[in-house]
C-alpha positions as CSV (number, residue, x, y, z in Angstrom):
1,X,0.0,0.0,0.0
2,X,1.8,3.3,-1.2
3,X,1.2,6.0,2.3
4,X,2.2,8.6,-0.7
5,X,0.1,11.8,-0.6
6,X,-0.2,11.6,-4.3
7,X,-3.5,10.7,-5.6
8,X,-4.0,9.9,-9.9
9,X,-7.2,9.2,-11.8
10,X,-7.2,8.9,-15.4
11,X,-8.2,12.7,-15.4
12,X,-5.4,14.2,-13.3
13,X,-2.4,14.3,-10.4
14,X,-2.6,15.8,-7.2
15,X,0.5,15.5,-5.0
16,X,2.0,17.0,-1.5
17,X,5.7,16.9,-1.2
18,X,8.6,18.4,0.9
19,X,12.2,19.5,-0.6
20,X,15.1,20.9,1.0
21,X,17.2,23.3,0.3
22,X,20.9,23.2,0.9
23,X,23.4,26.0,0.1
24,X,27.1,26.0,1.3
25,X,29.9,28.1,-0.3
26,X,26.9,30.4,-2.1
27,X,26.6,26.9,-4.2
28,X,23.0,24.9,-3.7
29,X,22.5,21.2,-3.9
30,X,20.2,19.9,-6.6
31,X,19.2,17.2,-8.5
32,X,18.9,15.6,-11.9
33,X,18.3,12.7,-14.6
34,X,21.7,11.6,-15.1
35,X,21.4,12.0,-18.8
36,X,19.0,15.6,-18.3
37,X,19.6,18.5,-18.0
38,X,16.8,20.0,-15.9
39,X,17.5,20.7,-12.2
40,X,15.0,20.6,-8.8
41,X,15.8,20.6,-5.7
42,X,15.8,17.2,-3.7
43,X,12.6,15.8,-1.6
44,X,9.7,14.1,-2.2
45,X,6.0,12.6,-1.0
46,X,4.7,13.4,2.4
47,X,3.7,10.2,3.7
48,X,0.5,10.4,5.4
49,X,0.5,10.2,9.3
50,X,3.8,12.4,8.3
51,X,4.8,15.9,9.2
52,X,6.2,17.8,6.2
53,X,9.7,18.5,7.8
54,X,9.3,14.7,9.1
55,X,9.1,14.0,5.6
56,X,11.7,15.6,4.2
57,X,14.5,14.3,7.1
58,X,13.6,10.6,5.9
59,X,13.9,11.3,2.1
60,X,16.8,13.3,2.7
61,X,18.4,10.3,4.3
62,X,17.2,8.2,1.4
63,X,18.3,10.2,-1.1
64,X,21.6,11.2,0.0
65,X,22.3,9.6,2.9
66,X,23.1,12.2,4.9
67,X,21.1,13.4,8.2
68,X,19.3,16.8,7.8
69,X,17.8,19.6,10.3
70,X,15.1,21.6,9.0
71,X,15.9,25.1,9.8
72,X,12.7,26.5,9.0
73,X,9.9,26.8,6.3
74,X,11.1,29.4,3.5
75,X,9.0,28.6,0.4
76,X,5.4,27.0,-0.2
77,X,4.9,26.2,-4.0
78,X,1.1,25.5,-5.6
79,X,2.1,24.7,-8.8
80,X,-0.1,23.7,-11.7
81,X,1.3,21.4,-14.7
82,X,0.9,18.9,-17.3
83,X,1.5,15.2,-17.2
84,X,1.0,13.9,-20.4
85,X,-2.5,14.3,-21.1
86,X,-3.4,14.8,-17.5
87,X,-4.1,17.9,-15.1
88,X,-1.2,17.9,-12.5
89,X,-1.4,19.9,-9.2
90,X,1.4,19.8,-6.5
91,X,2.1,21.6,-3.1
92,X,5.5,22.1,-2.0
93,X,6.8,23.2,1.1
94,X,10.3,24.2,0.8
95,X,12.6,24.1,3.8
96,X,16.2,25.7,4.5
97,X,18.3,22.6,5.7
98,X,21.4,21.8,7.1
99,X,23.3,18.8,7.4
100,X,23.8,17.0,10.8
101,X,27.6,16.7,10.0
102,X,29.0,18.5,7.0
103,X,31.2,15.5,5.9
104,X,28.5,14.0,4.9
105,X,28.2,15.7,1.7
106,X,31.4,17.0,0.6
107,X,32.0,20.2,-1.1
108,X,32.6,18.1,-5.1
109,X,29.9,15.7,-4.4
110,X,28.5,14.3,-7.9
111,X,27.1,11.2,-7.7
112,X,24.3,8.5,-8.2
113,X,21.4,10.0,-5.7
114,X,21.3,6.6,-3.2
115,X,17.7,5.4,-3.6
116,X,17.4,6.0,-7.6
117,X,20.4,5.5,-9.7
118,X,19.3,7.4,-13.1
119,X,19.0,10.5,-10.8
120,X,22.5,12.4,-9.8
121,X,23.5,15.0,-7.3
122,X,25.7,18.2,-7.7
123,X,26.3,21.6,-6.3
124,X,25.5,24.8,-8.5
125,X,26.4,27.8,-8.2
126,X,23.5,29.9,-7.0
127,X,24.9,32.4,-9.5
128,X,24.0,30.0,-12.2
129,X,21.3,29.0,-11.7
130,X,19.8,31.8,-14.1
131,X,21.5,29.9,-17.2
132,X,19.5,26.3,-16.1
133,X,16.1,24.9,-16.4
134,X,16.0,24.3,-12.8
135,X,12.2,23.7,-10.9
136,X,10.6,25.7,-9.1
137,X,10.8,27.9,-11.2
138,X,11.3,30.7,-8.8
139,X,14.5,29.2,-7.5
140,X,17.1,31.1,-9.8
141,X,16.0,34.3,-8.3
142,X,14.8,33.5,-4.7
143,X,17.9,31.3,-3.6
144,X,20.5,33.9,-3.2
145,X,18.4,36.5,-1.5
146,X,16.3,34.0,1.1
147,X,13.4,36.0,3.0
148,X,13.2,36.4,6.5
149,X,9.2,35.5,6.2
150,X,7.6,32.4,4.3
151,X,6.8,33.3,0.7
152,X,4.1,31.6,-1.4
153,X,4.4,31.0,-5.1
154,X,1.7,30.3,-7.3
155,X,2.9,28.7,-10.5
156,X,1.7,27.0,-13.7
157,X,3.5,25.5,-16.2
């Protein structure tokens, strides 16, 4: 039984999910297919009985490996898409993170994310960001100047 808060009908998607975001050295940690060239930032499905930041400290781990600390809610993304043929509508909660112990991810990590191999990990520059196709969407211009107060986006793609 999938505890995923992701619910599909032959009509349309409707998902919850958590990411984090990591930036050391003015560089951010993202993801991507390994033969892509799109970026996001790494999370995934709220499991149901599941905080959000509960969430995103067990896919974290998953995906990377490495123990995370949710510093604090920055971002929370309704965003509106296509999937195939169907409707697609997704709520993010985007979270500034830490890592537990910064060895755990070094500085040139590139690699196979743990839990999906066709998926890779690397650091950007936040200054690059602008020259990517990186989701959300928002993220090339939000990331280097974080807001104090939790900002709500409203996107559709």
């Amino acid at each position: 039984m999938n505890n995923d808060w992701l619910f599909k009908d032959e009509n349309g998607i409707c998902g919850f999910r958590a990411a984090g975001v990591l930036i050391r050295d003015e560089k951010i940690l993202l993801q991507r297919d390994k033969d892509g060239n799109e970026y996001s930032v790494p999370g995934g499905h709220v499991q149901r009985n599941e905080t959000s930041q509960q969430s995103l400290i067990r896919e974290y781990k998953e995906e990377t490996g490495a123990d995370i600390i949710c510093k604090r809610l920055i971002w929370i993304e309704e965003v509106f898409w296509k999937w195939g043929n169907r409707n697609a509508h997704t709520i993010v909660f985007y979270y500034l993170i830490e890592l537990v112990n910064d060895a755990d991810i070094s500085s040139d990590y590139f690699e196979p994310q743990k839990d999906n191999c066709n998926v890779v990990l690397e650091w950007v520059p936040v200054q690059d960001l602008k020259k990517l196709t990186v989701y959300p969407k928002f993220l090339a211009e939000k990331a280097g100047d974080i807001s104090d107060s939790i900002e709500h986006f409203v996107c559709v793609e």
